[in-house]
N, CA and C atoms of all chains as a GROMACS GRO file, in nm:
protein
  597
    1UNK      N    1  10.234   4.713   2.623
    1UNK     CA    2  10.156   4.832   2.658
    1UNK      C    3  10.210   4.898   2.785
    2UNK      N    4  10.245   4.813   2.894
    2UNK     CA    5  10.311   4.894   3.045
    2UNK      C    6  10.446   4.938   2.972
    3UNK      N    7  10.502   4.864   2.907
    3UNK     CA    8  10.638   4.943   2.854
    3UNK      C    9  10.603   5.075   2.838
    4UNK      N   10  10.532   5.087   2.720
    4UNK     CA   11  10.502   5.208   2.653
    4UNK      C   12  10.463   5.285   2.728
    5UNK      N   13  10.324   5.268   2.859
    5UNK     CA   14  10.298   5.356   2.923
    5UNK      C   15  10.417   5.426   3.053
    6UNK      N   16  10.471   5.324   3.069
    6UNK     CA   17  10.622   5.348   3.164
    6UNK      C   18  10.676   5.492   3.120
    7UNK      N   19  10.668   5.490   2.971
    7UNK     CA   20  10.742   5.647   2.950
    7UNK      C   21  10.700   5.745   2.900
    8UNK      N   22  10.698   5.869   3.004
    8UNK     CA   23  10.563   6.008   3.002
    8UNK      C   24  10.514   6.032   2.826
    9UNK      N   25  10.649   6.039   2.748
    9UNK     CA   26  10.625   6.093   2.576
    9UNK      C   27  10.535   6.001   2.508
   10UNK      N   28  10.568   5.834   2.559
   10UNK     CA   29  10.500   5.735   2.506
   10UNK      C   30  10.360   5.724   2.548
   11UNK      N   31  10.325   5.772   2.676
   11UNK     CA   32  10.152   5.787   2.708
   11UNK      C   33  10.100   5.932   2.605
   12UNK      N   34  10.166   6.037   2.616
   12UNK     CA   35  10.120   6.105   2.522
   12UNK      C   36  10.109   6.112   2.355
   13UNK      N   37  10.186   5.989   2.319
   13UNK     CA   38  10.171   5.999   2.198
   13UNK      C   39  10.106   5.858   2.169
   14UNK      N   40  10.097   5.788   2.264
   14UNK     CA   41   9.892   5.700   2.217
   14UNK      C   42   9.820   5.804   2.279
   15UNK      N   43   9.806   5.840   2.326
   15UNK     CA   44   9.661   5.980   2.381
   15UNK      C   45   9.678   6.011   2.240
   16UNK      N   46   9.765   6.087   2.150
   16UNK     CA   47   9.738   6.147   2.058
   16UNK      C   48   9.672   6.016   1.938
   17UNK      N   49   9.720   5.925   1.957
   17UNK     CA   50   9.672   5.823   1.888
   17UNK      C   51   9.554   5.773   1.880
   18UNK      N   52   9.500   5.775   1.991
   18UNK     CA   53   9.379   5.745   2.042
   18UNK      C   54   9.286   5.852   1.946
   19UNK      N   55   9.334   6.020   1.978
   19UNK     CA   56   9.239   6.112   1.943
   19UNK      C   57   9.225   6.042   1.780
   20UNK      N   58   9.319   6.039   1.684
   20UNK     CA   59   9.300   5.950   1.561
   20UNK      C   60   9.194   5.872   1.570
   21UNK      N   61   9.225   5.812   1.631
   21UNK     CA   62   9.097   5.641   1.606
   21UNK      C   63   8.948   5.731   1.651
   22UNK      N   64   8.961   5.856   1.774
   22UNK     CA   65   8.831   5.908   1.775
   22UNK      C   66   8.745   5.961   1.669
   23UNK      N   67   8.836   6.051   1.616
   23UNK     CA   68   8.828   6.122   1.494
   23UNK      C   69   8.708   5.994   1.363
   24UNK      N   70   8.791   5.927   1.373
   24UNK     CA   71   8.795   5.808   1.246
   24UNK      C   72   8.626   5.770   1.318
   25UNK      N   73   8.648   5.735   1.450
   25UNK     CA   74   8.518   5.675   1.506
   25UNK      C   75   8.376   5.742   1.458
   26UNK      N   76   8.419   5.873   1.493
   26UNK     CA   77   8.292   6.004   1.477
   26UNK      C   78   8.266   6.004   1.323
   27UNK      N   79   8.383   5.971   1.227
   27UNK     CA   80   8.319   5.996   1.083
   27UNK      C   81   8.304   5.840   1.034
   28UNK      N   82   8.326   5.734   1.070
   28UNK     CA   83   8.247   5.626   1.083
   28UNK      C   84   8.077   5.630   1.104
   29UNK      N   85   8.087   5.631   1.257
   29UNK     CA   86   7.934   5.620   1.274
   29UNK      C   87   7.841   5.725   1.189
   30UNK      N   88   7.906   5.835   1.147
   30UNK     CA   89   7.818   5.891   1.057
   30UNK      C   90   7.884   5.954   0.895
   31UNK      N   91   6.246   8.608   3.750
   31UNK     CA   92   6.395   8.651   3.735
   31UNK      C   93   6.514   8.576   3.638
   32UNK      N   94   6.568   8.594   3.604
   32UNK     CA   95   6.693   8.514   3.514
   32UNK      C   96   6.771   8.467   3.617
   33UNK      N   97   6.790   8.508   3.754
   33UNK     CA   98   6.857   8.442   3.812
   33UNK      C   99   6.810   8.319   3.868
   34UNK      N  100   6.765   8.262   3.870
   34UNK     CA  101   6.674   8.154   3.882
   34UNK      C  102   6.625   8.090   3.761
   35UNK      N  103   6.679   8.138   3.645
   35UNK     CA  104   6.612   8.064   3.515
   35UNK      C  105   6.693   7.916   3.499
   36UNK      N  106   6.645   7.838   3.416
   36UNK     CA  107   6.642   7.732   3.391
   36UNK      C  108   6.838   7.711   3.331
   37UNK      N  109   6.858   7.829   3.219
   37UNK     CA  110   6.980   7.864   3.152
   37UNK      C  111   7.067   7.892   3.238
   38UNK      N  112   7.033   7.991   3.336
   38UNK     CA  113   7.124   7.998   3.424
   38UNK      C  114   7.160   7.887   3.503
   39UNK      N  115   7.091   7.765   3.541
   39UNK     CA  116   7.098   7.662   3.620
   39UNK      C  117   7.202   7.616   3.548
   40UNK      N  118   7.174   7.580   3.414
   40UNK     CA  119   7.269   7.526   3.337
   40UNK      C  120   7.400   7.524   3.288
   41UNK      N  121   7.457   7.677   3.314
   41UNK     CA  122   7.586   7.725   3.292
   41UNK      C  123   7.618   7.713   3.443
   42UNK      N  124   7.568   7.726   3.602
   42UNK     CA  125   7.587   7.663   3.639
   42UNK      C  126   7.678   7.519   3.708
   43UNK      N  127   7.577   7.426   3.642
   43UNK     CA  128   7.613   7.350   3.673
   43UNK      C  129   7.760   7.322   3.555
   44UNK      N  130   7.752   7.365   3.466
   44UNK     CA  131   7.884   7.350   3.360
   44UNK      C  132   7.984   7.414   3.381
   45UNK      N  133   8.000   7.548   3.460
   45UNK     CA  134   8.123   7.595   3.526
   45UNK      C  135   8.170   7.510   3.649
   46UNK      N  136   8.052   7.385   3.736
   46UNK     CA  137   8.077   7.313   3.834
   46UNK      C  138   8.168   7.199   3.769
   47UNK      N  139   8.110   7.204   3.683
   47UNK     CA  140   8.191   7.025   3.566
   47UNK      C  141   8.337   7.072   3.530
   48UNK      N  142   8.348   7.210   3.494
   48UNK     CA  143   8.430   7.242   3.447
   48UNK      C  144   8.574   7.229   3.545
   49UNK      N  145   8.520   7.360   3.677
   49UNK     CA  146   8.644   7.396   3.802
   49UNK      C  147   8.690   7.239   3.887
   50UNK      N  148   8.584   7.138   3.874
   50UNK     CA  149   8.615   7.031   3.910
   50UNK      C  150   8.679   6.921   3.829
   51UNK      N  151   8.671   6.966   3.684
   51UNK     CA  152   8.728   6.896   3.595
   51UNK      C  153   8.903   6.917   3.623
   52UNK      N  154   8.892   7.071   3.621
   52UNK     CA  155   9.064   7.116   3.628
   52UNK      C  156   9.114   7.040   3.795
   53UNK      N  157   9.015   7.039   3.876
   53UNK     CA  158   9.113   7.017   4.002
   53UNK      C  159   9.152   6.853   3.967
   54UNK      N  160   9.041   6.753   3.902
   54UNK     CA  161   9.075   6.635   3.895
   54UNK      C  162   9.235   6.632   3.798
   55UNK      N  163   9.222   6.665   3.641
   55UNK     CA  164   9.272   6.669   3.550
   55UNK      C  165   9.410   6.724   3.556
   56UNK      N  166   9.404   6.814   3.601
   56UNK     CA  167   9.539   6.897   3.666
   56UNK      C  168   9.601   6.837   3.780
   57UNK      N  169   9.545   6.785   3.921
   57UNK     CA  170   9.626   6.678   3.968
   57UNK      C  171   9.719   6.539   3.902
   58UNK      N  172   9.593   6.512   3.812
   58UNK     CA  173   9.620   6.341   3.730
   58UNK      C  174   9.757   6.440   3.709
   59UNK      N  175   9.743   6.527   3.662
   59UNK     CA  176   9.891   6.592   3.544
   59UNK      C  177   9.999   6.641   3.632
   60UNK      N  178   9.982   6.679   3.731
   60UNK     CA  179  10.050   6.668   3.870
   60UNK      C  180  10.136   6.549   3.910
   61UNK      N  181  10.067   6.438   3.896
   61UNK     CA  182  10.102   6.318   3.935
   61UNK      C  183  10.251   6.250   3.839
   62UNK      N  184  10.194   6.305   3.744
   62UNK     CA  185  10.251   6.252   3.604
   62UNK      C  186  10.374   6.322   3.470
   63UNK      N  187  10.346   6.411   3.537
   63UNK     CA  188  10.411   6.517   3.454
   63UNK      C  189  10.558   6.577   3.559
   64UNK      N  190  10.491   6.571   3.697
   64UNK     CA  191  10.615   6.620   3.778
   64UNK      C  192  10.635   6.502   3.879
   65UNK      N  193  10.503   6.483   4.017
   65UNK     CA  194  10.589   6.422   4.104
   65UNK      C  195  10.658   6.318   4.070
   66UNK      N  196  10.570   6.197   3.960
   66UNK     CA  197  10.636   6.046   3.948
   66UNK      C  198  10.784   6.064   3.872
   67UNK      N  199  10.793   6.173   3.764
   67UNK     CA  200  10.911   6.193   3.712
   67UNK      C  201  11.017   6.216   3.748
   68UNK      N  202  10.971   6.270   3.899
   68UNK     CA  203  11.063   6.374   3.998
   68UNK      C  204  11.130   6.284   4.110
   69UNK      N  205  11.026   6.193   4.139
   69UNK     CA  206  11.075   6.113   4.274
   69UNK      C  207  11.211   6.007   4.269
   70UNK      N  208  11.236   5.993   4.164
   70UNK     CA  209  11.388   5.875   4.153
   70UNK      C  210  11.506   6.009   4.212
   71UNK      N  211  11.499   6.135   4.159
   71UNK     CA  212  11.596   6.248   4.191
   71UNK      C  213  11.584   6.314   4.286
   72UNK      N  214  11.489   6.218   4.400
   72UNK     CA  215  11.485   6.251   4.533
   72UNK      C  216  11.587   6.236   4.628
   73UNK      N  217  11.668   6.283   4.732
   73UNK     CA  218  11.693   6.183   4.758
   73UNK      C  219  11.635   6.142   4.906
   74UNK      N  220  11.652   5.997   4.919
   74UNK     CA  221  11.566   5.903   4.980
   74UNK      C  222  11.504   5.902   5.113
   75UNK      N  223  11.598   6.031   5.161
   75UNK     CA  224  11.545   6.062   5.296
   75UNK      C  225  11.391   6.157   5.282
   76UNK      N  226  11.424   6.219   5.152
   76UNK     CA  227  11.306   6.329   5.184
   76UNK      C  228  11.191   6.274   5.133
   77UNK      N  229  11.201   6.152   5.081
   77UNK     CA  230  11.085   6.091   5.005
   77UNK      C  231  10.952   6.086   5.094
   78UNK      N  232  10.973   6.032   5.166
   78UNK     CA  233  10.844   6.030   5.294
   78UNK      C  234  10.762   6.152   5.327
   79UNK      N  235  10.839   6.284   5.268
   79UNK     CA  236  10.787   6.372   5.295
   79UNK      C  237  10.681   6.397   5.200
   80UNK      N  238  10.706   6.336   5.130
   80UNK     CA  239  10.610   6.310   4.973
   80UNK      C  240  10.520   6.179   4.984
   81UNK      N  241  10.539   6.130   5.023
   81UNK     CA  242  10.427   6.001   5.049
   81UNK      C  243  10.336   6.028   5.166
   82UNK      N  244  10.390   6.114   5.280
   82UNK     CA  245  10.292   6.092   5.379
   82UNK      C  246  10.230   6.261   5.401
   83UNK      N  247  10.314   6.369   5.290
   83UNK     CA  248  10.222   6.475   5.341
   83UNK      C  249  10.181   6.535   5.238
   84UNK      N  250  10.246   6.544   5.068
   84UNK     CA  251  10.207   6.594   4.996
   84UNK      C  252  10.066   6.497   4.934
   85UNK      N  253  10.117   6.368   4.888
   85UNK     CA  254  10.030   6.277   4.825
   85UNK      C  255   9.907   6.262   4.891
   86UNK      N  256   9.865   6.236   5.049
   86UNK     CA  257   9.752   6.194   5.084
   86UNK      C  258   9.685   6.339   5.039
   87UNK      N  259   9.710   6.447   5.056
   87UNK     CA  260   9.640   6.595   5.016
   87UNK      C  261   9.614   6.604   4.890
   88UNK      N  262   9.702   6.580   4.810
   88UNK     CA  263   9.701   6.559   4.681
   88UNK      C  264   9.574   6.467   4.578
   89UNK      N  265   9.579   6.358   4.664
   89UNK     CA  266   9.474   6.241   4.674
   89UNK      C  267   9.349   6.316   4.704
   90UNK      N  268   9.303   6.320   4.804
   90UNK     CA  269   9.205   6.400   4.848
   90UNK      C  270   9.156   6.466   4.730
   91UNK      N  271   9.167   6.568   4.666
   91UNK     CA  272   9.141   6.707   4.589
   91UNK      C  273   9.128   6.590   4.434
   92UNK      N  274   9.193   6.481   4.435
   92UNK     CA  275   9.220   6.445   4.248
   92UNK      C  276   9.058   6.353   4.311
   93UNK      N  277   9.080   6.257   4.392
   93UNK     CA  278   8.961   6.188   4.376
   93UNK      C  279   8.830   6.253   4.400
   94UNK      N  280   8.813   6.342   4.459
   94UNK     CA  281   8.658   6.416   4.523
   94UNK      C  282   8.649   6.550   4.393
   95UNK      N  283   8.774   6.554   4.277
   95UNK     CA  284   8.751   6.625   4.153
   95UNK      C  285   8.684   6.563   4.050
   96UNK      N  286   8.713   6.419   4.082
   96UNK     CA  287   8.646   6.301   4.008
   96UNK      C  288   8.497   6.285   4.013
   97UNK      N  289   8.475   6.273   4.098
   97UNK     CA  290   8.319   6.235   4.171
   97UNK      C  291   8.273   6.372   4.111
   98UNK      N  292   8.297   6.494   4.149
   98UNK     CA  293   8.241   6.639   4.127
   98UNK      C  294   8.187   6.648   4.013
   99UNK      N  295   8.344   6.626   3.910
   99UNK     CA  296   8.306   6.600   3.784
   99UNK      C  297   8.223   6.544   3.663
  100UNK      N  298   8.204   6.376   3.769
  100UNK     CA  299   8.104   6.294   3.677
  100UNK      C  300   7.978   6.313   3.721
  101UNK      N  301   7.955   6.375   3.840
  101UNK     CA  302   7.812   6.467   3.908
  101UNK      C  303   7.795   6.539   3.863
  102UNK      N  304   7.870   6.654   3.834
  102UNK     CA  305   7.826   6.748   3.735
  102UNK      C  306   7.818   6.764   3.632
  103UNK      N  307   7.866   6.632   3.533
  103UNK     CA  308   7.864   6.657   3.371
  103UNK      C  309   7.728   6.561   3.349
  104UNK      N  310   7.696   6.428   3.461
  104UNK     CA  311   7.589   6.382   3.436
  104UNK      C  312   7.466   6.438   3.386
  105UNK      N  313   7.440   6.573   3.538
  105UNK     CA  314   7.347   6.667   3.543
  105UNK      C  315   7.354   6.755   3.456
  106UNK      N  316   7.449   6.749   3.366
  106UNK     CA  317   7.448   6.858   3.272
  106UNK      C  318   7.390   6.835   3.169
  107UNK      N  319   7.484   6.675   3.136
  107UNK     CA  320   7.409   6.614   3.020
  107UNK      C  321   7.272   6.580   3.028
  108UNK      N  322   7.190   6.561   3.125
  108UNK     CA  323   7.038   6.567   3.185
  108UNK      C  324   6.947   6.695   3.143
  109UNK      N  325   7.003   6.804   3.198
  109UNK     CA  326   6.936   6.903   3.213
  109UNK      C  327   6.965   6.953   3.005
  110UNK      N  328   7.056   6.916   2.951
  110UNK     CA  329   7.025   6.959   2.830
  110UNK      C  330   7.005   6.889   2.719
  111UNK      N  331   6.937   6.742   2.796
  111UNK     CA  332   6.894   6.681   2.728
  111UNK      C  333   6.882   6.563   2.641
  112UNK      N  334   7.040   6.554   2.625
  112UNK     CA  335   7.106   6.459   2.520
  112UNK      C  336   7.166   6.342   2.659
  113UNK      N  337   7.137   6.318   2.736
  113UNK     CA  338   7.239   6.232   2.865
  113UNK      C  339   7.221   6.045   2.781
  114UNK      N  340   7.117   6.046   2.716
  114UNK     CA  341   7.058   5.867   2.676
  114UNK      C  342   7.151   5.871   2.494
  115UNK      N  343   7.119   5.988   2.465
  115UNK     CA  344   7.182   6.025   2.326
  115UNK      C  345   7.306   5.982   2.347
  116UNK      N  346   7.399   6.067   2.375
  116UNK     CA  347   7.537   6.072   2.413
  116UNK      C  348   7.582   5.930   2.501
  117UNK      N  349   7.511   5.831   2.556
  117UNK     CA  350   7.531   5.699   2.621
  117UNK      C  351   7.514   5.626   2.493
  118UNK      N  352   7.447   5.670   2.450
  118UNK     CA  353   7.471   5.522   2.318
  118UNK      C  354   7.571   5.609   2.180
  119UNK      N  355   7.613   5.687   2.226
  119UNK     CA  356   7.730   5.770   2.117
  119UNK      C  357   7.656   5.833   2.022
  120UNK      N  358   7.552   5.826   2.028
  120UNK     CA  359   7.464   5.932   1.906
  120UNK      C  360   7.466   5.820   1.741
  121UNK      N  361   7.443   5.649   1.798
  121UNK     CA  362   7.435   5.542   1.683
  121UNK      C  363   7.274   5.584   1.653
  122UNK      N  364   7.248   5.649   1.571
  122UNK     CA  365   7.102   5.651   1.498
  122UNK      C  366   7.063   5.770   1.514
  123UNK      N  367   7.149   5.849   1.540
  123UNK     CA  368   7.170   5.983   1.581
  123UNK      C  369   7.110   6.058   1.438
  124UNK      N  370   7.234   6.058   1.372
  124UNK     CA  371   7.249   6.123   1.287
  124UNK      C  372   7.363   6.261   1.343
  125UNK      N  373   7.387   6.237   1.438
  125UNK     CA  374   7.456   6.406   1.478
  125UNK      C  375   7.563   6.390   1.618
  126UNK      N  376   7.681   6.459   1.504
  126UNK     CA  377   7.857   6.450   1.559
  126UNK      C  378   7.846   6.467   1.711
  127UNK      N  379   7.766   6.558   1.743
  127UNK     CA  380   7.768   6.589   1.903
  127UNK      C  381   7.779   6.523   2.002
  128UNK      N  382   7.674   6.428   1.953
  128UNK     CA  383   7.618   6.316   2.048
  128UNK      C  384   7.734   6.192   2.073
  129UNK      N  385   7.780   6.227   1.940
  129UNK     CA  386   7.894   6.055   1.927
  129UNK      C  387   8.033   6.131   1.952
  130UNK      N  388   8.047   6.280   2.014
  130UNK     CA  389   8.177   6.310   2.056
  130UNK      C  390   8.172   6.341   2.191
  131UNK      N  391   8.057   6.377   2.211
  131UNK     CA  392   8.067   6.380   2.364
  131UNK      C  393   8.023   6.261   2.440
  132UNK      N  394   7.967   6.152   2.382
  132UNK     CA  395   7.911   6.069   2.412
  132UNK      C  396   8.070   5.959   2.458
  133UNK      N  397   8.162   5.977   2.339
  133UNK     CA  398   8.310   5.940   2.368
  133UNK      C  399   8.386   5.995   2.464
  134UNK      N  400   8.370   6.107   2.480
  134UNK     CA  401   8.433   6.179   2.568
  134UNK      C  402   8.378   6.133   2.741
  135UNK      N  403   8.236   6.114   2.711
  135UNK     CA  404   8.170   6.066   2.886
  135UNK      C  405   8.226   5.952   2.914
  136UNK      N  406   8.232   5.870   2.788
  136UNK     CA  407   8.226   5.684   2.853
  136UNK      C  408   8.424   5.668   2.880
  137UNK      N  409   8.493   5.811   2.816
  137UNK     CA  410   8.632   5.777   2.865
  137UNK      C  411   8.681   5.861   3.007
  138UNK      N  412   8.556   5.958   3.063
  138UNK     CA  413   8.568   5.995   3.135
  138UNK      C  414   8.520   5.867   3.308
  139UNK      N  415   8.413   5.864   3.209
  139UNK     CA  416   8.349   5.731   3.334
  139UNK      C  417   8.448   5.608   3.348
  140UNK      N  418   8.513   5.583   3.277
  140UNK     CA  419   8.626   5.485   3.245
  140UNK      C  420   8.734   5.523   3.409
  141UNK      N  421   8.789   5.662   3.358
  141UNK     CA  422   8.906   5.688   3.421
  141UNK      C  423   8.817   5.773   3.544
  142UNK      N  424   8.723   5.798   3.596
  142UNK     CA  425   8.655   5.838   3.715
  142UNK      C  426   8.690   5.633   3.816
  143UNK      N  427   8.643   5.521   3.720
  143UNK     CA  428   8.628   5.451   3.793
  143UNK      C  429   8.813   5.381   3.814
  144UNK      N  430   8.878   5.430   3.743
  144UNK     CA  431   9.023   5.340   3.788
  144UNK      C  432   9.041   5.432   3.891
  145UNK      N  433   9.012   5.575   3.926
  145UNK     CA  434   9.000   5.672   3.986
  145UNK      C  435   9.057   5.563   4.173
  146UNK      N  436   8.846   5.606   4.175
  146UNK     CA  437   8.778   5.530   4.293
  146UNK      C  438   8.816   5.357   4.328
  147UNK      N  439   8.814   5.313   4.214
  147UNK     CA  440   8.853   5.153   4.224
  147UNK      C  441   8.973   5.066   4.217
  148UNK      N  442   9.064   5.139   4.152
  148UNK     CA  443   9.217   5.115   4.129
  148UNK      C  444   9.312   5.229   4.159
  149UNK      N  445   9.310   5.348   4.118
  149UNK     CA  446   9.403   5.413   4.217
  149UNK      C  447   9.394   5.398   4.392
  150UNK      N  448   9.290   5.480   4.394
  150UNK     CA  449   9.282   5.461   4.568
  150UNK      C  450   9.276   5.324   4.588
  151UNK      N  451   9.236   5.217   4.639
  151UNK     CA  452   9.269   5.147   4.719
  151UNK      C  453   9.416   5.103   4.731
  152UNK      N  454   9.492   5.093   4.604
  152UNK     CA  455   9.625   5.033   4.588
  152UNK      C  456   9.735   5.180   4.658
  153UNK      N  457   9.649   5.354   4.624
  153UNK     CA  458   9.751   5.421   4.714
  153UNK      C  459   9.709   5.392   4.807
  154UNK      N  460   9.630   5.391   4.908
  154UNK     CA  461   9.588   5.364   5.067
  154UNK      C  462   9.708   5.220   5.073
  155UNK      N  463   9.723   5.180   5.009
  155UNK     CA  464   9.814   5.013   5.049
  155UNK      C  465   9.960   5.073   5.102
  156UNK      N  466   9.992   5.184   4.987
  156UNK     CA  467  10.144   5.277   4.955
  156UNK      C  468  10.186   5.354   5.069
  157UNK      N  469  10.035   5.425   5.135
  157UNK     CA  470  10.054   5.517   5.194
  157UNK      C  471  10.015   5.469   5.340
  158UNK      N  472   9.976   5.333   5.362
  158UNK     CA  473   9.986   5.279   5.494
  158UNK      C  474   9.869   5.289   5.527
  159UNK      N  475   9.773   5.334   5.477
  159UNK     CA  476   9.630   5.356   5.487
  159UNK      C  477   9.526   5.224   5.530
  160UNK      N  478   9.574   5.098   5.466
  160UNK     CA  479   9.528   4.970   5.479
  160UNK      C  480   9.659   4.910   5.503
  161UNK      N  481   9.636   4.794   5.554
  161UNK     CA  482   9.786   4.729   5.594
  161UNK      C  483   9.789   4.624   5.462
  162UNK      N  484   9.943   4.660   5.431
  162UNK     CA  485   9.995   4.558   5.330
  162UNK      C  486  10.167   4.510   5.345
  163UNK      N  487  10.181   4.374   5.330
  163UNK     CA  488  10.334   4.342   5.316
  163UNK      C  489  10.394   4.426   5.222
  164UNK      N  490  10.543   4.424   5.226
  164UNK     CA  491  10.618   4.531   5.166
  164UNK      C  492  10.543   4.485   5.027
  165UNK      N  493  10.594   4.365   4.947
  165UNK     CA  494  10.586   4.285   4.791
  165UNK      C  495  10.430   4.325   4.775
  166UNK      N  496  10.325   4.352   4.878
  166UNK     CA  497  10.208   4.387   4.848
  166UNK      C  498  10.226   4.553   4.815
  167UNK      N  499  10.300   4.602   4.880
  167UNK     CA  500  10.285   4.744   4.894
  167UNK      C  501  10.366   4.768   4.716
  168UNK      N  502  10.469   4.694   4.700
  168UNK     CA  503  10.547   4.710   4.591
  168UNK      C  504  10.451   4.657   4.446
  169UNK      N  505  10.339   4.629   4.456
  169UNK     CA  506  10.241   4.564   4.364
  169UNK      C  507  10.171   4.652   4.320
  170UNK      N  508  10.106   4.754   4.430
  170UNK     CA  509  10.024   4.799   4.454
  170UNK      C  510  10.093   4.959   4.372
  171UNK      N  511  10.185   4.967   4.422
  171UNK     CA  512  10.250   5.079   4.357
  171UNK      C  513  10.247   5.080   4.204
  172UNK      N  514  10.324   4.989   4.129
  172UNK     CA  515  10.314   4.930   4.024
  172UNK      C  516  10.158   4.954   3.938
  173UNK      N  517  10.105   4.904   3.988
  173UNK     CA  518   9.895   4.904   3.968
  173UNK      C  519   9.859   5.069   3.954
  174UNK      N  520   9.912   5.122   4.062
  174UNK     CA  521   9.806   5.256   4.056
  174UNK      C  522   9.865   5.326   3.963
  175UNK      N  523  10.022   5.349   3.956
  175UNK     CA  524  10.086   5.408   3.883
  175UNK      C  525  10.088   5.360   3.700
  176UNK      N  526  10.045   5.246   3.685
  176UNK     CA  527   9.976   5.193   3.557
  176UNK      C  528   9.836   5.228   3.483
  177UNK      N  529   9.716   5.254   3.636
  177UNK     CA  530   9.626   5.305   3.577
  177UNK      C  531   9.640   5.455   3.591
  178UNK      N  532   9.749   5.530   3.680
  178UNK     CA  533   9.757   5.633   3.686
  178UNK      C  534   9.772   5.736   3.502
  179UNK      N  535   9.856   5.587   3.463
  179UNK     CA  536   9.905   5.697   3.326
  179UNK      C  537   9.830   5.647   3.190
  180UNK      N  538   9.714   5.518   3.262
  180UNK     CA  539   9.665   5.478   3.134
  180UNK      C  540   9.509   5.612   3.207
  181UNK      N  541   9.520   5.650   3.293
  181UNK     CA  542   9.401   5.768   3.267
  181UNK      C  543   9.482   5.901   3.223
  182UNK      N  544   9.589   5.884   3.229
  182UNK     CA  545   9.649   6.037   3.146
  182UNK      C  546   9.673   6.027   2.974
  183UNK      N  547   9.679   5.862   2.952
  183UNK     CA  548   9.667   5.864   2.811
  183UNK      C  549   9.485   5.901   2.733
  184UNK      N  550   9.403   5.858   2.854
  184UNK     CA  551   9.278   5.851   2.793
  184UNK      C  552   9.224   6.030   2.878
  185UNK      N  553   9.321   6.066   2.905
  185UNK     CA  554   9.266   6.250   2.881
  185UNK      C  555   9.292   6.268   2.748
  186UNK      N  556   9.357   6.274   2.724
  186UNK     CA  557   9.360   6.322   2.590
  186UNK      C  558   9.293   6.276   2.467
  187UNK      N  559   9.216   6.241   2.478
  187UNK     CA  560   9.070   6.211   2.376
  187UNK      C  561   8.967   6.227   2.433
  188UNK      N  562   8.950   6.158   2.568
  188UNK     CA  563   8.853   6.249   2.625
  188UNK      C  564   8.826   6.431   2.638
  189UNK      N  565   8.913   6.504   2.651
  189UNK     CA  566   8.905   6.579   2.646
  189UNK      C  567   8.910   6.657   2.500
  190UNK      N  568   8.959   6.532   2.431
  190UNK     CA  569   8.903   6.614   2.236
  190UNK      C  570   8.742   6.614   2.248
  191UNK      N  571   8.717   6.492   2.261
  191UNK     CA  572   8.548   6.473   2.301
  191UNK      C  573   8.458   6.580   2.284
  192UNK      N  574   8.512   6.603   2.434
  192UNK     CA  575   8.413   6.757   2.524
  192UNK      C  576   8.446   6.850   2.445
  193UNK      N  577   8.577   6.941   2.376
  193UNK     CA  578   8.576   7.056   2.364
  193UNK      C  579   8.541   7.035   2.167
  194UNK      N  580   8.550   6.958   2.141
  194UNK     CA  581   8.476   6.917   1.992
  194UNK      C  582   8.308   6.934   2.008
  195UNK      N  583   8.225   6.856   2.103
  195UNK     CA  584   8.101   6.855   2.065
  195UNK      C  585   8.088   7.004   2.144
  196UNK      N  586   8.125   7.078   2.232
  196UNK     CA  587   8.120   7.180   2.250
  196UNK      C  588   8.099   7.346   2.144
  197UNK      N  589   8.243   7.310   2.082
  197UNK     CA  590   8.272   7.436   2.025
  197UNK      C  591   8.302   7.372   1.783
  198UNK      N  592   8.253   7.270   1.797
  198UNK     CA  593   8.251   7.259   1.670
  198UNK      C  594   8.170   7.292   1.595
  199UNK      N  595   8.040   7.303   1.589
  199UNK     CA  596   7.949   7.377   1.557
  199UNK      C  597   7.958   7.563   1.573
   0.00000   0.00000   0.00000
């Protein structure tokens, strides 16, 4: 995970990853 | 009067969440986007000029954007109602709002507290602020600059969050 966050493209593309799993979260709980 | 109405309080306090959101959010992106990228192609003499006059200023404005921020989105979420909704994500809800902004607060409260609790003390170590051995100071660097970019990874869902339960409806 520090690897990944070590390099600027790689924090932004789990941020974008993250928004996924949000997405998924919100049509989960409902 | 309307100027004094209740609505007006409320936009308000949401242009306060907002201008303090950008000073926090826009520093973090400051931090991350230019100076940390920038500082190896320094060279080494001028570095100090960046540790001891840009950064402590810099500091200043990102952390007291923090505090502003989670003060004013608290009171926001208060005054319109949903603040207990949106803490438990809107589970029994029935309704997207609650469980996107409700995501969006608890990743904001997240990265408000590496903010106050893990950035600053470990920069105060960097910037001579508290006394630390070099291998402390070299730790400490390491630390802030770790939670520095694990709160720039968690902008970006946080901030889907807010402008989803906002403007999706």
């Amino acid at each position: 995970m520090e690897k990944l966050l070590n390099s600027l493209s790689g924090t932004i593309i789990a941020g974008f990853v993250l928004v996924i799993v949000e997405i998924l979260v919100i049509h989960a709980i409902h | 009067m309307e100027f004094v109405a209740y609505d007006w309080w409320t936009q308000f306090v949401r242009w306060g969440h907002i201008i303090s959101g950008i000073m926090w959010i826009g520093h973090l992106w400051y931090f991350n986007f230019t100076q940390t990228p920038t500082m190896p192609k320094i060279p080494t003499e001028l570095r100090p000029a960046i540790v001891r006059f840009i950064l402590p200023e810099a500091l200043f404005w990102f952390r007291w954007g923090a505090m502003f921020t989670l003060g004013f989105g608290l009171i926001l979420a208060y005054m319109n109602g949903y603040l207990l909704d949106a803490i438990k994500i809107g589970i029994g809800d029935n309704n997207h709002k609650f469980t996107a902004i409700g995501i969006g607060m608890w990743l904001g409260t997240i990265m408000w507290f590496n903010v106050w609790f893990i950035i600053m003390p470990n920069q105060n170590k960097v910037m001579g602020v508290t006394s630390a051995t070099p291998d402390e100071v070299n730790a400490a660097r390491r630390t802030a600059g770790l939670a520095s970019r694990v709160n720039t990874m968690l902008s970006i869902p946080m901030l889907y969050g807010m402008v989803f339960s906002a403007h999706f409806y």
